[in-house]
PASEBA-1860 file (N, C-alpha, C; in nm, 3 decimals):
! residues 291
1> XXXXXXXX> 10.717/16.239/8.433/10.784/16.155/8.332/10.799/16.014/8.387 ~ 10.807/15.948/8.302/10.785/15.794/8.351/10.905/15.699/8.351 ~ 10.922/15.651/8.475/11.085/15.605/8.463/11.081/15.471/8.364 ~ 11.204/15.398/8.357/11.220/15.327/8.270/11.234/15.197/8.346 ~ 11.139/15.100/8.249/11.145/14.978/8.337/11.259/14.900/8.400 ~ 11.274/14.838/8.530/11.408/14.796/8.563/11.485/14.702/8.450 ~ 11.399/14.596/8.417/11.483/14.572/8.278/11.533/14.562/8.174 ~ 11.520/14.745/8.223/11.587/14.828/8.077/11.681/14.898/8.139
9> XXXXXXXX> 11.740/14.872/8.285/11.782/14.938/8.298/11.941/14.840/8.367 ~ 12.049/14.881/8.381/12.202/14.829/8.412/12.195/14.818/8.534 ~ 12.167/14.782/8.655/12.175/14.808/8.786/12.292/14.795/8.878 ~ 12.370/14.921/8.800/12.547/14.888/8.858/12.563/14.888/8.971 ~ 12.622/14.796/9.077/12.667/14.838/9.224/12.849/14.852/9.220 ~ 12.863/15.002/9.213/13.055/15.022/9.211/13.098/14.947/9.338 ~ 13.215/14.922/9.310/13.286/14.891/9.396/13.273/14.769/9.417 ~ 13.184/14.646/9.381/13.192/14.551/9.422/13.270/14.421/9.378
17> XXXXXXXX> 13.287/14.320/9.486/13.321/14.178/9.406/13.273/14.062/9.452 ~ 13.218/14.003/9.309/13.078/13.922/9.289/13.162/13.780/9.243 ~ 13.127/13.698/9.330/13.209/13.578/9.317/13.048/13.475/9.261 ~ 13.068/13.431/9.127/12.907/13.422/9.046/12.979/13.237/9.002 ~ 12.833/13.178/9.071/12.860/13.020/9.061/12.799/13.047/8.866 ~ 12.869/12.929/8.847/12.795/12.887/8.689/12.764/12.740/8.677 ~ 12.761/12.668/8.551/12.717/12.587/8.514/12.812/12.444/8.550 ~ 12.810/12.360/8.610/12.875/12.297/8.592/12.917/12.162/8.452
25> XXXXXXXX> 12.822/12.195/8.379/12.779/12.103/8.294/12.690/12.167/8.203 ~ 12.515/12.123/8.203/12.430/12.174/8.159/12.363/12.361/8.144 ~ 12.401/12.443/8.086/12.393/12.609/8.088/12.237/12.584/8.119 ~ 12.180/12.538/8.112/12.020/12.603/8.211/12.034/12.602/8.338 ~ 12.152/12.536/8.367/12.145/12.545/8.520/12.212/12.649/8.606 ~ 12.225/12.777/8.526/12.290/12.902/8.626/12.154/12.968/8.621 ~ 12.175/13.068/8.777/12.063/13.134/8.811/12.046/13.265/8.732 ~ 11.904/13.261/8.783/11.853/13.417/8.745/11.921/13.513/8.796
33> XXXXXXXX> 11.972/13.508/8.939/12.072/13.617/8.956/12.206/13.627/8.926 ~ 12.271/13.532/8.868/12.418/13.500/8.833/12.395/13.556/8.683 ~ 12.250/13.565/8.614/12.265/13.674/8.475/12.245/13.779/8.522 ~ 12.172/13.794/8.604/12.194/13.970/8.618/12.275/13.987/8.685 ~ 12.362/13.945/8.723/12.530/14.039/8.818/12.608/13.998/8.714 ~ 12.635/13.884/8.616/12.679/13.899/8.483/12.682/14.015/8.384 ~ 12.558/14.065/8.352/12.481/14.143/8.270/12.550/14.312/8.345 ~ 12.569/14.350/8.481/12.501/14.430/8.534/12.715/14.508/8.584
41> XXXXXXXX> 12.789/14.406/8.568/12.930/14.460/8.619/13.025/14.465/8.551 ~ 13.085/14.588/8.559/13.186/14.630/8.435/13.323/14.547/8.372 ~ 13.325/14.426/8.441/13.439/14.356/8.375/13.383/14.205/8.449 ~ 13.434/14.066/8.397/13.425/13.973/8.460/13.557/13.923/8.452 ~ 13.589/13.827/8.533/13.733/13.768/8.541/13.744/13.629/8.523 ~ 13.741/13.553/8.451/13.735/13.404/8.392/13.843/13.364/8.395 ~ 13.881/13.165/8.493/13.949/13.137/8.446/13.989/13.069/8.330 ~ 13.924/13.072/8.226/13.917/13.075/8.132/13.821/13.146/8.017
49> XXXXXXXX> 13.922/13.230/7.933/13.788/13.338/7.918/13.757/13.258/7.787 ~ 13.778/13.187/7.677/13.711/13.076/7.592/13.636/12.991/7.640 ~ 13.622/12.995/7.785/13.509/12.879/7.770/13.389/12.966/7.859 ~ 13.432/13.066/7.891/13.344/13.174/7.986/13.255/13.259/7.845 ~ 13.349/13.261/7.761/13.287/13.356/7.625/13.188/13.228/7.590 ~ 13.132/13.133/7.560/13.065/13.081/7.519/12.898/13.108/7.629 ~ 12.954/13.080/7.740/12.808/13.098/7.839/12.783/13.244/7.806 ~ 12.849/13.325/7.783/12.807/13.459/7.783/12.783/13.470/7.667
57> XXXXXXXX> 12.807/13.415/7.559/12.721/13.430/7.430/12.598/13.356/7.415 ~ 12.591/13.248/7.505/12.462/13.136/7.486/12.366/13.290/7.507 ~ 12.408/13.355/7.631/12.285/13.437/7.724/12.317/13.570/7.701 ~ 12.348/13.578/7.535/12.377/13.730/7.462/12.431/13.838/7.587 ~ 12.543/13.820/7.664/12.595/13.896/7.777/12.727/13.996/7.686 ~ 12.712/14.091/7.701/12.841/14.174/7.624/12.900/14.215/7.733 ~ 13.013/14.155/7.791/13.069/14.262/7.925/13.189/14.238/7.889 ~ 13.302/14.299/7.900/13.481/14.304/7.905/13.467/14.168/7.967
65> XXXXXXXX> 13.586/14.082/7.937/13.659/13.967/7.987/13.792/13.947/8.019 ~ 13.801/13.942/8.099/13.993/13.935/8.150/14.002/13.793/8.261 ~ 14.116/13.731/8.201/14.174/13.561/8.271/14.245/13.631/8.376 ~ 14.186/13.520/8.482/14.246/13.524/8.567/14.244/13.369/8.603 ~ 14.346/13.315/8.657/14.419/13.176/8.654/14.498/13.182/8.733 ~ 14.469/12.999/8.774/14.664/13.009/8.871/14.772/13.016/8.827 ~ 14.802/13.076/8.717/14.916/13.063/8.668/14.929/13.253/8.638 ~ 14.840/13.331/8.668/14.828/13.519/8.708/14.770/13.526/8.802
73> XXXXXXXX> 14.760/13.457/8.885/14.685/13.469/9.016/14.708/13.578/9.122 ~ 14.873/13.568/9.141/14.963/13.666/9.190/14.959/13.782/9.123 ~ 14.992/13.812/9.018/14.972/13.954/8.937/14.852/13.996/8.898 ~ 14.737/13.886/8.877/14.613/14.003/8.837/14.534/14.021/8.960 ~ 14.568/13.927/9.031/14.453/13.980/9.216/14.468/14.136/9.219 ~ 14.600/14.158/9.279/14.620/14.315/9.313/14.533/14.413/9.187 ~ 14.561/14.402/9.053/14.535/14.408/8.962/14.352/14.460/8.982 ~ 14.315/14.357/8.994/14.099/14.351/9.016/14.152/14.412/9.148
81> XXXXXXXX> 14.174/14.386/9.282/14.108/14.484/9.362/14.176/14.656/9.360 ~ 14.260/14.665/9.265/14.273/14.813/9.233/14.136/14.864/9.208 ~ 14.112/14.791/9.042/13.994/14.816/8.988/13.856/14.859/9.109 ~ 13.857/14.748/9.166/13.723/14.763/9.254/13.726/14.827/9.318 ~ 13.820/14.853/9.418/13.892/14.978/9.514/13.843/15.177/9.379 ~ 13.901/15.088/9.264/13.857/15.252/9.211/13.727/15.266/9.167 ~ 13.594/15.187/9.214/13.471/15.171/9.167/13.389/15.077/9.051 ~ 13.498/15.004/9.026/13.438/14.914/8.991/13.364/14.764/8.999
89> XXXXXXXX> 13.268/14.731/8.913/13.220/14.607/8.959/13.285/14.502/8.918 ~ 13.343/14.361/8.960/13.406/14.267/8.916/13.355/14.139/8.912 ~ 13.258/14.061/8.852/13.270/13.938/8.864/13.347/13.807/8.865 ~ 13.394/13.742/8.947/13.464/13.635/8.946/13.385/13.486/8.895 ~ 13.432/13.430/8.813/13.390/13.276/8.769/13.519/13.194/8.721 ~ 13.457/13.069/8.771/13.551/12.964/8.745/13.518/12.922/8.617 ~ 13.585/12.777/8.507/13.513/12.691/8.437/13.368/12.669/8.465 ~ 13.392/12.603/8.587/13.229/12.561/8.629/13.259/12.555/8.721
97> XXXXXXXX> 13.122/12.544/8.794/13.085/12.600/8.939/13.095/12.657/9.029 ~ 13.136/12.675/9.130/13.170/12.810/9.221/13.322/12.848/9.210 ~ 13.335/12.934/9.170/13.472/13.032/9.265/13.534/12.925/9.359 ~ 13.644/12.983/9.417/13.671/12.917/9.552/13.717/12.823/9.550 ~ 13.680/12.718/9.486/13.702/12.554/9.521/13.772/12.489/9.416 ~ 13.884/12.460/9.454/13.998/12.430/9.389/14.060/12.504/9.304 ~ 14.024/12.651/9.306/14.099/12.729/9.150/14.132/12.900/9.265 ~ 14.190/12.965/9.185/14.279/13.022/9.293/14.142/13.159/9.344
105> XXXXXXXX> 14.013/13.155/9.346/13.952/13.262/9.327/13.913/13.268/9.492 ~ 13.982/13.198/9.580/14.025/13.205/9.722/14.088/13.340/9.758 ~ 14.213/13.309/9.726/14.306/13.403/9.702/14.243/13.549/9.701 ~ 14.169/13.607/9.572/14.121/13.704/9.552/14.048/13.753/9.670 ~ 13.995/13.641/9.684/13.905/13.693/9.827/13.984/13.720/9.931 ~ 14.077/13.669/9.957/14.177/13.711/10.083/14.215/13.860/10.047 ~ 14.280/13.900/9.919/14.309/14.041/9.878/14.160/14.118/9.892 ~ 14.061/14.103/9.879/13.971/14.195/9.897/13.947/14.214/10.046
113> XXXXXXXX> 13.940/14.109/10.111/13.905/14.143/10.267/14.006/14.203/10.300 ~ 14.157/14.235/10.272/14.225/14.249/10.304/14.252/14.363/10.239 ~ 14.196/14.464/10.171/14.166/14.598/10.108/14.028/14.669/10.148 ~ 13.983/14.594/10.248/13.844/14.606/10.270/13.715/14.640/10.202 ~ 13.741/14.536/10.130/13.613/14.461/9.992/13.598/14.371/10.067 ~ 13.428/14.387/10.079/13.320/14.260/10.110/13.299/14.206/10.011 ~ 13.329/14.057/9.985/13.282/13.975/9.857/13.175/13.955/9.854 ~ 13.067/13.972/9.755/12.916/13.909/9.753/12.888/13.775/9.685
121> XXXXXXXX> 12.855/13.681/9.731/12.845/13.541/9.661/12.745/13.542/9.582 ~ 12.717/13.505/9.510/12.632/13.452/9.431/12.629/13.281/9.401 ~ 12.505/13.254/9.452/12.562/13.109/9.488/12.482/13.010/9.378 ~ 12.507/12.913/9.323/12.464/12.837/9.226/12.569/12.689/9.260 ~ 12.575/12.590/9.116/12.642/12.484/9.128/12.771/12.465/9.162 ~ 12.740/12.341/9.258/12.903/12.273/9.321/12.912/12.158/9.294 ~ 13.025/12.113/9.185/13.037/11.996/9.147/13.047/11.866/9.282 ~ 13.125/11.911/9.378/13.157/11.824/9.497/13.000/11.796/9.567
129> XXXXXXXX> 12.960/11.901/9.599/12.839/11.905/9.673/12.742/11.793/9.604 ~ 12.713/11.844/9.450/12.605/11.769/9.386/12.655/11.642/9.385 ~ 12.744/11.572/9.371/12.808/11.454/9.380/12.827/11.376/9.497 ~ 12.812/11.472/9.610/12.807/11.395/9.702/12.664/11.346/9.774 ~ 12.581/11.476/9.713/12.439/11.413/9.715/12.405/11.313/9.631 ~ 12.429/11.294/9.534/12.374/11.159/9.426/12.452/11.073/9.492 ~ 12.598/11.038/9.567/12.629/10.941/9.560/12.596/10.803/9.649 ~ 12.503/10.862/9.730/12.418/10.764/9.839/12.523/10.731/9.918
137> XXXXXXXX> 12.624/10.762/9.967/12.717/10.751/10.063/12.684/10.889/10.171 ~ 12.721/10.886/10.287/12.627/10.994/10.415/12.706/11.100/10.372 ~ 12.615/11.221/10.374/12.615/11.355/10.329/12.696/11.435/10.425 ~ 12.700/11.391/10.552/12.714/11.431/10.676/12.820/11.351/10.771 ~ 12.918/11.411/10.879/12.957/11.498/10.834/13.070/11.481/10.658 ~ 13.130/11.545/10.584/13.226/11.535/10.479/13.307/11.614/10.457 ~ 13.437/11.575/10.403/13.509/11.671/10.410/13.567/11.674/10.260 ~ 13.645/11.793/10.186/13.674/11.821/10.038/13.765/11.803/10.039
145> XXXXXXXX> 13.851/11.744/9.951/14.012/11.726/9.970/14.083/11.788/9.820 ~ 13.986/11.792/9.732/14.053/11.912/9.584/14.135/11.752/9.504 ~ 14.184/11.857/9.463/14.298/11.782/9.379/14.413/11.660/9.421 ~ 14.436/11.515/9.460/14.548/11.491/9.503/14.660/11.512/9.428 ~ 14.782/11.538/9.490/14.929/11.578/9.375/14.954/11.493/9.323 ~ 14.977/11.573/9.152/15.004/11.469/9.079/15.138/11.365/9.073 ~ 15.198/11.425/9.200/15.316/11.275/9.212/15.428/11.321/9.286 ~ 15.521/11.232/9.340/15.608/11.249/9.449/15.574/11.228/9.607
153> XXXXXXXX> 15.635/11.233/9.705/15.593/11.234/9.786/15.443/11.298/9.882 ~ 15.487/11.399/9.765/15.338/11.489/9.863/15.198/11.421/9.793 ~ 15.216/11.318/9.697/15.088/11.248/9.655/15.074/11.126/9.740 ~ 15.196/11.060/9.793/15.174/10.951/9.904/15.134/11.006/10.014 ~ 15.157/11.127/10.028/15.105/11.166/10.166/14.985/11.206/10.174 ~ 14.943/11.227/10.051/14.783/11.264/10.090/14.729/11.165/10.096 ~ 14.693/11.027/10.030/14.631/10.944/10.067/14.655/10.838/10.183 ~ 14.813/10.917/10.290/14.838/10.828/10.391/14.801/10.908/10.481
161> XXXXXXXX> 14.788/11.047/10.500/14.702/11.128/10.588/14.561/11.123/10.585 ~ 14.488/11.094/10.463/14.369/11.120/10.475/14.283/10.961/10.521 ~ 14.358/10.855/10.499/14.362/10.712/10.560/14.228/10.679/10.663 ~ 14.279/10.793/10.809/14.199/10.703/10.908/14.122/10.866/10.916 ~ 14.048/10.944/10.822/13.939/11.059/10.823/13.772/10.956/10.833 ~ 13.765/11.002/10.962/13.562/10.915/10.965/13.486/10.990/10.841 ~ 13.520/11.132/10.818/13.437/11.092/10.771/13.447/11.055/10.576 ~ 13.295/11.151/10.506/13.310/11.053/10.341/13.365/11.193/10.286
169> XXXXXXXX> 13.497/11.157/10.198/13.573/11.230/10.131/13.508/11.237/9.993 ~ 13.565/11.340/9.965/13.517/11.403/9.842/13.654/11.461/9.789 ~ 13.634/11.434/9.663/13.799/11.525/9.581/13.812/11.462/9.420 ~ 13.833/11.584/9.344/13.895/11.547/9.222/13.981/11.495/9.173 ~ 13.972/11.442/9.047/14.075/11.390/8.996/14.064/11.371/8.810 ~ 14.202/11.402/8.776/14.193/11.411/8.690/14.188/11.261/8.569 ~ 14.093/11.248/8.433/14.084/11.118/8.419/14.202/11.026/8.355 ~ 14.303/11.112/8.332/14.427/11.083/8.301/14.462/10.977/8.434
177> XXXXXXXX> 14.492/11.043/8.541/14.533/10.929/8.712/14.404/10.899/8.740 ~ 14.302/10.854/8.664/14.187/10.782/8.775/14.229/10.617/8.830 ~ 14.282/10.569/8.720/14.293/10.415/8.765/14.440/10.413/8.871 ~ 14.579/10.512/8.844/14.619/10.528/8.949/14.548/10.613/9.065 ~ 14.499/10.661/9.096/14.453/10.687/9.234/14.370/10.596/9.316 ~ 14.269/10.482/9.221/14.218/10.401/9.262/14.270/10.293/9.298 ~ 14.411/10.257/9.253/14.538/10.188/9.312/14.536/10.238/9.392 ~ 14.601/10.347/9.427/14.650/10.435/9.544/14.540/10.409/9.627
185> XXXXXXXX> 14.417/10.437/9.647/14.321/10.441/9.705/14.315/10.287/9.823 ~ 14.326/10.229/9.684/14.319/10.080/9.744/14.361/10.042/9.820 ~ 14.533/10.069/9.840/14.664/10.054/9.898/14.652/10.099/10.007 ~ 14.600/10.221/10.054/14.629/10.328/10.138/14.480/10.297/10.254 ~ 14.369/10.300/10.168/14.222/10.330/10.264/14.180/10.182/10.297 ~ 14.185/10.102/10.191/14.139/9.984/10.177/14.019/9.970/10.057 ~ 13.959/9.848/10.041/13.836/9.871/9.966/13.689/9.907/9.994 ~ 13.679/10.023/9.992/13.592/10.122/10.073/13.510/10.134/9.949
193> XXXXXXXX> 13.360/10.158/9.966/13.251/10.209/9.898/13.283/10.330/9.810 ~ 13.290/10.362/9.705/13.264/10.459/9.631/13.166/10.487/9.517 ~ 13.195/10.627/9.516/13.076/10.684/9.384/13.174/10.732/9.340 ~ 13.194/10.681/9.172/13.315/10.805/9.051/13.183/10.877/8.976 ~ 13.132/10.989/9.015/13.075/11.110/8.907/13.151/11.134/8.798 ~ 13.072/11.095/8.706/13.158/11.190/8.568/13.034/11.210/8.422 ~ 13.076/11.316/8.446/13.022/11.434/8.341/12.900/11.504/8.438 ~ 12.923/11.552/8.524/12.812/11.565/8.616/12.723/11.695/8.524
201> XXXXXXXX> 12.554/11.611/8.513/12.477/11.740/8.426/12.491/11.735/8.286 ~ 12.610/11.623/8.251/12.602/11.688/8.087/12.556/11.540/8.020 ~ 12.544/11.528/7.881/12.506/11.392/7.805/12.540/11.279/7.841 ~ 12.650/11.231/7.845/12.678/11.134/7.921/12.755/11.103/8.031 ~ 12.655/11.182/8.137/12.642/11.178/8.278/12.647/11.031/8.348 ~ 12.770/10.970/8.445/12.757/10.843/8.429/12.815/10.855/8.651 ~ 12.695/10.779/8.689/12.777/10.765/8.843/12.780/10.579/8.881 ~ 12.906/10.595/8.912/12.948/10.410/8.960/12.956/10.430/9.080
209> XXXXXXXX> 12.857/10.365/9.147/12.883/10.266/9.334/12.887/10.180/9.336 ~ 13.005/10.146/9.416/13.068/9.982/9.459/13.174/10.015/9.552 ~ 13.260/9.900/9.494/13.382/9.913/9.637/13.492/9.996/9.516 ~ 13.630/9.999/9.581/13.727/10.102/9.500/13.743/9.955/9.382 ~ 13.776/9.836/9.440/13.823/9.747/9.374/13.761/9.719/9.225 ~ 13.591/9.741/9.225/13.512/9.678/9.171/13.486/9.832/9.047 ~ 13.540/9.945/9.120/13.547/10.045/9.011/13.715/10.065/8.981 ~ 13.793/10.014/8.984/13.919/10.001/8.888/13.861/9.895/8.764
217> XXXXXXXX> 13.821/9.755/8.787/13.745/9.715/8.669/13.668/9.734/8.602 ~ 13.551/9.869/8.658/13.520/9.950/8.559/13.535/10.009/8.448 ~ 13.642/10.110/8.521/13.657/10.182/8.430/13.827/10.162/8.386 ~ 13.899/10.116/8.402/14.000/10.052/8.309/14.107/10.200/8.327 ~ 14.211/10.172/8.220/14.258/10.276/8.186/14.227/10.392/8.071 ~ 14.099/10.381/8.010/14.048/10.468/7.896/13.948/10.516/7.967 ~ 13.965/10.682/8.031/13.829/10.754/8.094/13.824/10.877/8.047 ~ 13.715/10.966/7.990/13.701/11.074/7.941/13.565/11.130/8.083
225> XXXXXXXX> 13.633/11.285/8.087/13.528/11.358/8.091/13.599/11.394/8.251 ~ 13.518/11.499/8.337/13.538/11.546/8.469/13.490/11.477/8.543 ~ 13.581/11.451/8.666/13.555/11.318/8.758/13.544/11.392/8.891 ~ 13.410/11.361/8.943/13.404/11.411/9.105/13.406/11.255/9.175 ~ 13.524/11.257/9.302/13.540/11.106/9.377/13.475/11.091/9.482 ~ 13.383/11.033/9.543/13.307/11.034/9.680/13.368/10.914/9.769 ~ 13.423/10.926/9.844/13.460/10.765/9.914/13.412/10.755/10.089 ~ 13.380/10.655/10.127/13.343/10.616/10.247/13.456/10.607/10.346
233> XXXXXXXX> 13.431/10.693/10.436/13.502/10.732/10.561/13.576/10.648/10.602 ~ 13.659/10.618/10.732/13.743/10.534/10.783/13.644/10.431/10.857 ~ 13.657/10.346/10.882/13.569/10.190/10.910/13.519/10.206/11.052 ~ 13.640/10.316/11.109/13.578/10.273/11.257/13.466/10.388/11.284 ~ 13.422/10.459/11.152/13.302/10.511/11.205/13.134/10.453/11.164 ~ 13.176/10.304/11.107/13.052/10.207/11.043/12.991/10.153/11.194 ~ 13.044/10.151/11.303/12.993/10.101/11.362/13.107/9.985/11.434 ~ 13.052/9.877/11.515/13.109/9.760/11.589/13.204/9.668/11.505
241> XXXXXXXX> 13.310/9.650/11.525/13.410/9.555/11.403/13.369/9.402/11.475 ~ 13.330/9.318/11.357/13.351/9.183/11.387/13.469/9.108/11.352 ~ 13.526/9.077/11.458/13.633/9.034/11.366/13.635/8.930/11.285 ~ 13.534/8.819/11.280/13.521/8.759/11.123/13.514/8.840/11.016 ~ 13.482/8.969/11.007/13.448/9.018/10.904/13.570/9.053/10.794 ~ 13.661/9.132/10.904/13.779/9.153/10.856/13.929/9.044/10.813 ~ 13.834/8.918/10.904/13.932/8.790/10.866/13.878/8.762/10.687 ~ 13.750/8.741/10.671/13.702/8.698/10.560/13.769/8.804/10.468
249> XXXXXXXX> 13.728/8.902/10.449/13.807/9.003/10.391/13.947/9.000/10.348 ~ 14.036/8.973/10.419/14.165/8.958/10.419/14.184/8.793/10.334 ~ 14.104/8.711/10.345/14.125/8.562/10.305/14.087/8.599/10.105 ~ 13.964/8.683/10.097/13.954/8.738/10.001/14.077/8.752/9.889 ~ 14.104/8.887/9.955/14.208/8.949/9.908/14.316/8.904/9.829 ~ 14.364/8.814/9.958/14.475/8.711/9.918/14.430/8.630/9.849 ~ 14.327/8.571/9.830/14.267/8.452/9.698/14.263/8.523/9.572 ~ 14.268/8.678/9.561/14.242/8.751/9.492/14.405/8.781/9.404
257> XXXXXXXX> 14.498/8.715/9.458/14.621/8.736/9.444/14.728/8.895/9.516 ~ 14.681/8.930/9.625/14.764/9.041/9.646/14.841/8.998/9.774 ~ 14.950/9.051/9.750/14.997/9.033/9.837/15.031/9.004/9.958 ~ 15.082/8.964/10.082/15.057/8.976/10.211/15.065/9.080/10.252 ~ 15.139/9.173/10.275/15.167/9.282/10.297/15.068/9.400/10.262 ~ 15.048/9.399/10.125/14.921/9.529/10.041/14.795/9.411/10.118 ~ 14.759/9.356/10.144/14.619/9.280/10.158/14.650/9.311/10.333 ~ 14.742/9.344/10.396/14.758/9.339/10.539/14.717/9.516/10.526
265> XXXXXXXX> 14.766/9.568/10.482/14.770/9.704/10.460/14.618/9.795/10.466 ~ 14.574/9.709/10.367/14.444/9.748/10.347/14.336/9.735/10.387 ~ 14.323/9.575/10.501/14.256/9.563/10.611/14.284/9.625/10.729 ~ 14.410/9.701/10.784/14.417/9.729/10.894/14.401/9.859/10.861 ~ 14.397/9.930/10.762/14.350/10.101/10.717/14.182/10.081/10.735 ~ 14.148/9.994/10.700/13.973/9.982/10.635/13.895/9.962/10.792 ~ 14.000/9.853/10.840/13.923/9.851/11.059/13.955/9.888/11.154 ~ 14.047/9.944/11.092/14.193/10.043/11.232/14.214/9.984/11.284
273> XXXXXXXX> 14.297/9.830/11.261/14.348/9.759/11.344/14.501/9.774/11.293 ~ 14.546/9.731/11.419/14.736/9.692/11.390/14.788/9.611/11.304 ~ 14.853/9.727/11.203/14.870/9.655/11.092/14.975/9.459/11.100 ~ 15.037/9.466/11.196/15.078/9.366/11.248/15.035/9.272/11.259 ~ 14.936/9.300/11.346/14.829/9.165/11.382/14.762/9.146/11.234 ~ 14.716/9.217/11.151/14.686/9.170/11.033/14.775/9.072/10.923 ~ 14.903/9.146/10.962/15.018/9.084/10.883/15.021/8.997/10.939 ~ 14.996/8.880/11.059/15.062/8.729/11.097/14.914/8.673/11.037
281> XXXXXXXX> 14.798/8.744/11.053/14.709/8.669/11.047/14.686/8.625/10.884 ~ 14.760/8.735/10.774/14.781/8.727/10.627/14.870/8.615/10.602 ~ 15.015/8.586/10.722/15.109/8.442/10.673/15.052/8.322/10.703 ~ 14.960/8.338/10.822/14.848/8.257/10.856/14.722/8.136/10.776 ~ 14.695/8.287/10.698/14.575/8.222/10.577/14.670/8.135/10.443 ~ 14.787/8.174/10.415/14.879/8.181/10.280/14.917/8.026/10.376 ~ 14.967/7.980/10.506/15.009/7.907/10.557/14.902/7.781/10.565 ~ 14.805/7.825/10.569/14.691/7.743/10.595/14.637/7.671/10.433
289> XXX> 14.676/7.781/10.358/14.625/7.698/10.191/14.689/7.650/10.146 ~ 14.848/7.607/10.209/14.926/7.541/10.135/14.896/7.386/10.126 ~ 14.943/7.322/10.042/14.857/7.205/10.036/15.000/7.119/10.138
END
């Protein structure tokens, strides 16, 4: 008798959990194997299952759907690795792109290793990654920084810790705070090279390189769509500081109308110099243009 062709056939693996990249944008861009471990496992876990039900209807997928979010993260983890623990298969997906990165499907993975479930990746699109390749700023080394907080102290502190990092940061943001963070940015790093990604993959897919300064006049306070941020490392890993360079800079600034202080600030973050010595050399220039 003649068996039945494999794709006619379900190719269940029990027990597992399948952490399945998707689309970040454009739906042609999930893999051939992210439909068949879709297609192939008895429940998937979406954090959002309305916008997960649409990819799975583009690619006629009929499987159970259950949310999982940071806001059940705590109650449905235990929850899926029961399930998988009792033989079943689980797929994990974000909105878009991988699991893992920035949404709580970390977590899950800690409860499975920690029930002794091996997670299987399934690997496809990363909004950070692809963004940091288009953005012609060095690929190498970089580091992800997610989400900064949306306010209070622990939002000054991220952009006063992450300050003097060599290398090129990467991190979201939402387009509601883009023009504040690019303040913030300003204040804190200095005016450093960036790429703003937004709509990465979809219709109007749009990437800006320049300095932070020159993309706050960009893009204003009216921005739609998902924003991946790429920014250029701390200064002292460009190489040799001249110090004309950072004088001109600073003379800039201040012609530019900012302050002594924010214009002292932002040159001695941008060359890792003492913010001090920047500050006499800022009453200096303001001293020198007086008529």
């Amino acid at each position: 008798m003649l068996s039945k062709p494999a794709s006619d056939e379900r190719q269940k693996e029990a027990g597992k959990l399948f952490l399945v990249a998707t689309p970040i944008g454009n739906l042609a861009d999930i893999t051939l194997r992210a439909l068949e471990t879709l297609r192939s496992v008895d429940l998937i876990a979406a954090e959002d299952t309305r916008h997960t039900r649409k990819l799975l209807s583009h690619y006629d997928i009929h499987v159970p759907l259950i949310s999982y979010h940071e806001h059940n993260a705590r109650e449905r983890g235990p929850e899926l690795v029961g399930r998988i623990s009792a033989g079943q298969s689980v797929a994990v997906v974000t909105d878009a792109g991988t699991p893992g990165i920035s949404d709580p499907g970390s977590l899950l993975v800690e409860s499975a290793l920690a029930g002794g479930i091996e997670p299987v990746i399934i690997p496809g699109p990363s909004a950070p990654v692809a963004a940091l390749v288009i953005s012609g700023l060095p690929t190498h080394p970089f580091a992800f920084l997610g989400f900064p907080p949306a306010r209070g102290r622990e939002r000054k502190a991220y952009f006063e810790q992450n300050a003097a990092a060599p290398m090129t940061l990467v991190l979201f943001e939402s387009p509601k705070r883009l023009a504040k963070s690019l303040a913030e940015m300003l204040q804190a790093w200095g005016d450093r090279r960036i790429a703003v990604v937004r709509e990465l993959t979809k219709i109007h897919e749009e990437v800006f390189r320049g300095r932070i300064s020159e993309a706050e006049a960009h893009f204003g306070e009216e921005v739609r769509g998902e924003l991946v941020l790429v920014v250029e490392g701390h200064a002292e890993n460009t190489g040799e500081i001249v110090p004309e360079d950072w004088q001109d800079e600073l003379k800039r600034l201040i012609a530019m109308g900012s302050p002594s202080k924010e214009a002292a600030a932002q040159i001695a973050n941008r060359f890792g110099l003492p913010r001090r010595t920047v500050y006499q050399a800022a009453l200096a220039i303001r001293q020198d243009a007086k008529p």
